[in-house]
C-alpha positions in Angstrom: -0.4 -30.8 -70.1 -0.5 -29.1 -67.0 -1.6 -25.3 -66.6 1.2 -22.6 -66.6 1.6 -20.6 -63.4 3.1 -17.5 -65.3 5.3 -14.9 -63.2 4.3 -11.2 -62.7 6.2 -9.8 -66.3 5.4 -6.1 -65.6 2.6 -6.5 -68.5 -1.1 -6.0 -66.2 -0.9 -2.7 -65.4 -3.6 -0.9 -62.8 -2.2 2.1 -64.3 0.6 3.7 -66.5 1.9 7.1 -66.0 4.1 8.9 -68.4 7.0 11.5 -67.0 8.8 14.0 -69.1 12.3 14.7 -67.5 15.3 16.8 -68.1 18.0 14.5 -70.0 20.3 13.8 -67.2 17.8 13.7 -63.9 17.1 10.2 -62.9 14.8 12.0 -59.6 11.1 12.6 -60.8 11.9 8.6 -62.0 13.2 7.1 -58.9 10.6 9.0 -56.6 7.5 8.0 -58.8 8.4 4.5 -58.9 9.6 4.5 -55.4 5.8 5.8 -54.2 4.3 3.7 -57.1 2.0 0.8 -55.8 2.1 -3.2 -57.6 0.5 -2.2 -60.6 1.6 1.3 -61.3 4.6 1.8 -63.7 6.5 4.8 -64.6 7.6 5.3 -68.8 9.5 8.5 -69.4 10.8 10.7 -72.2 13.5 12.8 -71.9 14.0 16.9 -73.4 17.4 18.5 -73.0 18.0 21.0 -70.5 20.8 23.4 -71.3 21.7 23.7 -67.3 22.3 20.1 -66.9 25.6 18.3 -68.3 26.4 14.6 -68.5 26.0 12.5 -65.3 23.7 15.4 -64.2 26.3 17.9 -63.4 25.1 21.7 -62.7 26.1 25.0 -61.9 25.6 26.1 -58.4 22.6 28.4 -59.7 20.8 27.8 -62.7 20.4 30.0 -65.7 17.0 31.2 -66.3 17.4 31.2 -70.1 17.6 27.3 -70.5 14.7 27.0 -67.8 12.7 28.9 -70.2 13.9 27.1 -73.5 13.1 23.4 -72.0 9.4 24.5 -72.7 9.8 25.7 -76.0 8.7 24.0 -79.2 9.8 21.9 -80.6 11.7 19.2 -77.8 9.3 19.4 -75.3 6.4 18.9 -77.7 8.1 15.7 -79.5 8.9 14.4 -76.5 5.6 14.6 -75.5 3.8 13.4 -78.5 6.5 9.9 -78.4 5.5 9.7 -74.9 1.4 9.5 -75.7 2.0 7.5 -78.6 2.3 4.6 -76.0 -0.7 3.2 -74.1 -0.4 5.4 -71.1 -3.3 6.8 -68.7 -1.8 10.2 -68.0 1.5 12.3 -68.3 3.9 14.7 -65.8 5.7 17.1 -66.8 8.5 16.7 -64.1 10.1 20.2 -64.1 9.3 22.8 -61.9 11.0 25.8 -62.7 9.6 26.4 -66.4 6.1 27.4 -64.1 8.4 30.0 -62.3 9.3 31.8 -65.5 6.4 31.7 -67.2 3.7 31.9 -64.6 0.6 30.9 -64.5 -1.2 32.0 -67.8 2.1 30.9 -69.4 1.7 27.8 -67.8 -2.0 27.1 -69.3 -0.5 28.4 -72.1 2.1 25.5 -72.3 -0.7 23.1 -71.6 -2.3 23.7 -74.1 0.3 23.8 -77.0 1.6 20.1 -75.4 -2.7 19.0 -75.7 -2.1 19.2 -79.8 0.3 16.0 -79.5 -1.5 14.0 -76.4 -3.3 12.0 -78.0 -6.6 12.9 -75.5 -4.5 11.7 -72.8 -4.7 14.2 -69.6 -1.4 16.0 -68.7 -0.4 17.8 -65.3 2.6 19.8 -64.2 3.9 20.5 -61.1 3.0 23.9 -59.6 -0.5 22.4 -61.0 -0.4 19.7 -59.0 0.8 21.4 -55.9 -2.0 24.2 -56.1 -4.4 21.3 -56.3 -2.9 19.6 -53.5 -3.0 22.4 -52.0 -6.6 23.1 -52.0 -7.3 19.7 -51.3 -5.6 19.7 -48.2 -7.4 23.0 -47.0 -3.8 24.4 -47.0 -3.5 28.7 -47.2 -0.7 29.6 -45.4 2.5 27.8 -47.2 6.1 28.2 -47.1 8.1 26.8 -50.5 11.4 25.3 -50.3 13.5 25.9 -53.1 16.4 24.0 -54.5 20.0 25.4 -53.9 20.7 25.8 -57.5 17.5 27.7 -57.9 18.5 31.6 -56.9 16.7 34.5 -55.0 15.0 35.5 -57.9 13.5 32.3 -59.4 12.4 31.8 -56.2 10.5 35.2 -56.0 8.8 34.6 -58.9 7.7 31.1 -57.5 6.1 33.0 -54.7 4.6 35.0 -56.9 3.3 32.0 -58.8 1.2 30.8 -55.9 0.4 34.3 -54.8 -1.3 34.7 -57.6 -3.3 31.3 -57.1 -4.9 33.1 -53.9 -2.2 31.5 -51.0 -0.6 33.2 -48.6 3.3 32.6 -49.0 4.5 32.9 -45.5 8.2 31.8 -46.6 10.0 31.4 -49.3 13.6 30.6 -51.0 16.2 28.0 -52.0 17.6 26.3 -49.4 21.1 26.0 -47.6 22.6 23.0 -48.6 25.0 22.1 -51.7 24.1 22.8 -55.0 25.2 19.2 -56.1 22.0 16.5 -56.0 24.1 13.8 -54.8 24.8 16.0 -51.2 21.4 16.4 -50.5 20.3 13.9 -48.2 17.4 13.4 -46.1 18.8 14.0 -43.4 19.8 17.3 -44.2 16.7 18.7 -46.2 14.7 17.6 -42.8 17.2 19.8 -40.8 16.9 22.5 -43.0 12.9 22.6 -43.1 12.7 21.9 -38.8 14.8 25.4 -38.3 14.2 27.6 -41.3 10.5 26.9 -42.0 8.5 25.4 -38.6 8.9 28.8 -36.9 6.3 30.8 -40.0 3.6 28.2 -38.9 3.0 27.3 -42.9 -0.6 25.2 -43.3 1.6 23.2 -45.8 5.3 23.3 -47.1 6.3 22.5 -50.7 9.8 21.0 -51.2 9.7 22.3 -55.1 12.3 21.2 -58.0 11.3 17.9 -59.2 15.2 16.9 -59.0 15.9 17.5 -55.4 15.7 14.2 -53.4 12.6 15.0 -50.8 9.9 12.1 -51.0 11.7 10.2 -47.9 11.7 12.9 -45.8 7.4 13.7 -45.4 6.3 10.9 -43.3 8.9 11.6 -40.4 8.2 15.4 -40.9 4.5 15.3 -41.0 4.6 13.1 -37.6 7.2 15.7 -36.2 5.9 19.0 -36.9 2.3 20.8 -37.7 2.1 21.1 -40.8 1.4 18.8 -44.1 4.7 18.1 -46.3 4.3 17.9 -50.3 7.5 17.3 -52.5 7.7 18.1 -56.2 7.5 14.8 -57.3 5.3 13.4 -54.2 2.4 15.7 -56.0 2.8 15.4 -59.1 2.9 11.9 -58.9 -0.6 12.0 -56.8 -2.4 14.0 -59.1 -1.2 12.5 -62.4 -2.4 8.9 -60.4 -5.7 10.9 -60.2 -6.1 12.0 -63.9 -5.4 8.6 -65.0 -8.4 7.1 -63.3 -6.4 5.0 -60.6 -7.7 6.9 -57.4 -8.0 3.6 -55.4 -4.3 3.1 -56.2 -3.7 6.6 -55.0 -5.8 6.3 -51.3 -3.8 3.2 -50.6 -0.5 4.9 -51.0 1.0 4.9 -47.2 4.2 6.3 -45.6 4.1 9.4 -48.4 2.5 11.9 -46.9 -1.5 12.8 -45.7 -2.0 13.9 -49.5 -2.8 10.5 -50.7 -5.5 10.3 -48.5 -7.1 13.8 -50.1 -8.9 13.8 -53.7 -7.9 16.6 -56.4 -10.5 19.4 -56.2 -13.3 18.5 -58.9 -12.4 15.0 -59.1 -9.0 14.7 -60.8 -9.3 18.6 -62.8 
């Protein structure tokens, strides 16, 4: 008999990263697997977010009361512990918004609730990831760009979020364009930053909300203007790649951004 030439089936993995998403967002999904390398694969579980209906309807601004619940036990912490039962490397948390309301020590907080039902497996969140891209990238002065559906005051408190991490927030707020995910396009968001946020000279900009549609937007930025693009999702995605032990799949991530060519502060902490 002659020797089977078997087809790539998805089983050899260089790494496995695990993504906990609102029920009906399909973005910090389709980003991570569209910046995923061969080898990398994306496995998700899902929590119910009061602000999101079916076929991931919203209002044009989003309550802060169901930003605040998706973090509450118990959803968020079963969907967690299903997620780590499988043989992952790391999880996301792919929300952005729950770090707003909470803040920092509520974020470490959160963390360590959700490290009860891990199983030892290292877990990263957003505004986590984007402080230690951040830092990694030398960044001080940034500007955050905000969803639309997030309002003036969510926004503030993300300011204050990364005030409080020591950076100089040199602009802040959600941005002008529809509060509907499937009329933001690239396009559009690259307009948007060009005119609103160039002109405060930011180190770094962070396109925040893990369900806006940003990743295809950094390389043609980055080239264009002076200053280093991160998306929610672009981040997060890099520094969960970094806590699951797959750095070399990380540095040879190209056309995402100058971040994949940076390492997490303190290895991948």
């Amino acid at each position: 008999m002659g020797t089977i030439r078997a087809q790539e089936d998805g089983w050899e993995a260089r790494a496995r990263i695990g993504v906990v998403v609102p029920h009906a967002d399909v973005g910090p999904e389709s980003e991570f697997q569209a910046i995923a390398p061969e080898g990398v694969f994306v496995h998700s579980s899902r929590v119910h977010f009061g602000a999101m209906r079916a076929g991931g309807e919203m209002d044009p601004k989003i309550p802060h009361d169901p930003v605040r619940a998706f973090i509450q036990p118990p959803h968020i912490d079963n969907a967690v512990e299903l997620l780590a039962a499988s043989p992952l490397d790391a999880i996301a948390l792919g929300f952005t918004s729950s770090a707003y309301v909470v803040g920092a020590s509520g974020e470490k907080d959160l963390f360590a609730r959700l490290a009860e039902h891990t199983r030892g497996l290292p877990l990263t969140g957003t505004t986590t990831a984007a402080v230690a891209g951040f830092t990694a990238l030398g960044a001080r002065r940034i500007a955050i760009v905000n969803p639309p559906w997030f309002d003036d005051r969510l926004s503030g408190l993300g300011a204050d979020y990364f005030t409080e991490q020591g950076f100089d927030v040199v602009h802040h707020g959600p941005c002008g364009l529809p509060s509907n995910q499937k009329l933001i396009t690239p396009e559009a968001l690259s307009e948007w930053i060009r005119t609103t946020v160039a002109g405060h000279h930011p180190d770094a900009v962070l396109v925040a909300g893990n369900g806006i549609r940003a990743v295809g937007v950094i390389n043609a930025l980055e080239q264009e203007l002076d200053f280093t693009v991160l998306t929610a999702n672009q981040v997060l995605f890099w520094h969960t790649l970094h806590l699951a032990g797959a750095e070399e799949a990380a540095r040879g991530i190209t056309g995402y951004g100058r971040l994949f060519s940076t390492q997490p502060p303190g290895g991948a902490a």
